[in-house]
C-alpha positions, 0 to 999 in steps of 0.5 A, spaced: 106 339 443 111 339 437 117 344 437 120 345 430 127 347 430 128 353 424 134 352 420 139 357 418 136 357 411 130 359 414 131 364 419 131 372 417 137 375 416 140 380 421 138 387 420 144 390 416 149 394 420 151 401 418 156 401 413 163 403 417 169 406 414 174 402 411 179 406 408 183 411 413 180 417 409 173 415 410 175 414 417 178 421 418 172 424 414 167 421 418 171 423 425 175 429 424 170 434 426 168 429 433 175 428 436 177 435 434 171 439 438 172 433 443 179 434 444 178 441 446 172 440 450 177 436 454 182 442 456 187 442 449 189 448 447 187 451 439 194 451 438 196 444 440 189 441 438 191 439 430 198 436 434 193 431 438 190 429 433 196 428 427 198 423 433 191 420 434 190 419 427 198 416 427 194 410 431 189 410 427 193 408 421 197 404 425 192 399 428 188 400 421 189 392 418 187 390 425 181 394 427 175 390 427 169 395 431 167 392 436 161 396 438 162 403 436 167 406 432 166 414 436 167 410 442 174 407 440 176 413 437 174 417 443 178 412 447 185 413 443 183 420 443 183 420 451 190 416 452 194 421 446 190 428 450 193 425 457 200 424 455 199 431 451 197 434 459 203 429 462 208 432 457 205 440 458 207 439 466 213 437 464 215 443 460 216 451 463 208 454 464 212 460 463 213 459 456 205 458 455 200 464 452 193 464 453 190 463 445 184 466 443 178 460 443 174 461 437 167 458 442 167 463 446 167 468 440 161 472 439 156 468 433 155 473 428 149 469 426 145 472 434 140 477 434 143 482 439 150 484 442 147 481 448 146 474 446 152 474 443 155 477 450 151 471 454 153 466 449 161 468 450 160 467 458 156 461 458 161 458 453 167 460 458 164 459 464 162 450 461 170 450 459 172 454 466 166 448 470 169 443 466 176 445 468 175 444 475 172 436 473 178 430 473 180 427 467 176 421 468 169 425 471 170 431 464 170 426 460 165 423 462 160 428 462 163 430 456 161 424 452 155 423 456 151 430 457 155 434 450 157 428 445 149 425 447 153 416 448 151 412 451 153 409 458 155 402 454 159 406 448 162 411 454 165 405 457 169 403 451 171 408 449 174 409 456 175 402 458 170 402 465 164 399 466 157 401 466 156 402 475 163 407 473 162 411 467 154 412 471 158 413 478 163 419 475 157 422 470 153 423 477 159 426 481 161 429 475 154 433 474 153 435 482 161 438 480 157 442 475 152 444 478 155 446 485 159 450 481 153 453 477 150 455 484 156 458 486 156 462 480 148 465 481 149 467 489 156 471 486 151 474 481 145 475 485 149 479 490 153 484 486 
């Protein structure tokens, strides 16, 4: 029984990849929306979301001439986006808590779009009470589930956009959803007895 070898010349060529974004613009078109919407799941404030952002992009253009995606570039981003929103949250704890109002989040605003005032009410709640359970989560567990349950990545791209292996990211994601849905019942014994 003879084994041909097949030459480079005659093997199939791989399958094309997507295209990735060359220029910082396409880079900022095709990820702004995700790192913004991402920045707030992670517990930035509206007013200071386009700061963290102006500071992840600031990387961007920096590590542009050498960026080479290794594997997903939103996994990348998400991990810049990480390291710039814990240094916005170290430097917030360094400030007076006092010179700090509460903004008004346009998630939890009624959507005009819904059939009935209730639904738009039920909305709001549900939408305020995700960022309250997401609060009460650690950084590394909220920014899993983030990833994981609400940006729908994989476990592959959750680890490199947070530099942790696969038994990690899969580790916080359950200890994550159990914080959430122990504060889910809670939340239904509270309503069930009033």
């Amino acid at each position: 029984m003879s084994m041909r070898r097949t030459s480079l010349a005659e093997r199939p060529a791989p399958a094309p990849l997507a295209p990735v974004p060359q220029t910082f613009e396409e880079i900022y078109d095709a990820h702004v929306d995700f790192l913004w919407r991402n920045a707030r799941r992670l517990g930035v404030r509206d007013d200071a979301v386009d700061d963290v952002l102006q500071l992840v992009f600031m990387v961007v253009h920096r590590r542009l001439p050498e960026l080479a995606w290794a594997g997903s570039e939103r996994a990348w981003l998400f991990g810049v986006l990480v390291r710039v929103v814990r240094e916005h949250k170290r430097s917030l704890r360094r400030k007076s808590p006092h010179g700090f109002h509460e903004p008004l989040d346009p998630d939890v605003l009624p959507d005009t779009r819904l059939r009935s005032a209730d639904e738009a009410i039920a909305q709001r709640e549900a939408a305020r009470l995700l960022e309250t359970w997401l609060d009460g989560l650690d950084d590394d567990k909220r920014e899993v589930f983030v990833l994981a349950d609400l940006e729908q990545m994989t476990t592959r791209e959750i680890g490199l956009a947070t530099g942790t292996n696969a038994n990690t990211v899969a580790s916080r994601l359950r200890a994550a959803r159990l914080s959430i849905e122990e504060a889910a019942a809670r939340h239904r014994r509270r309503q069930e007895r009033e």
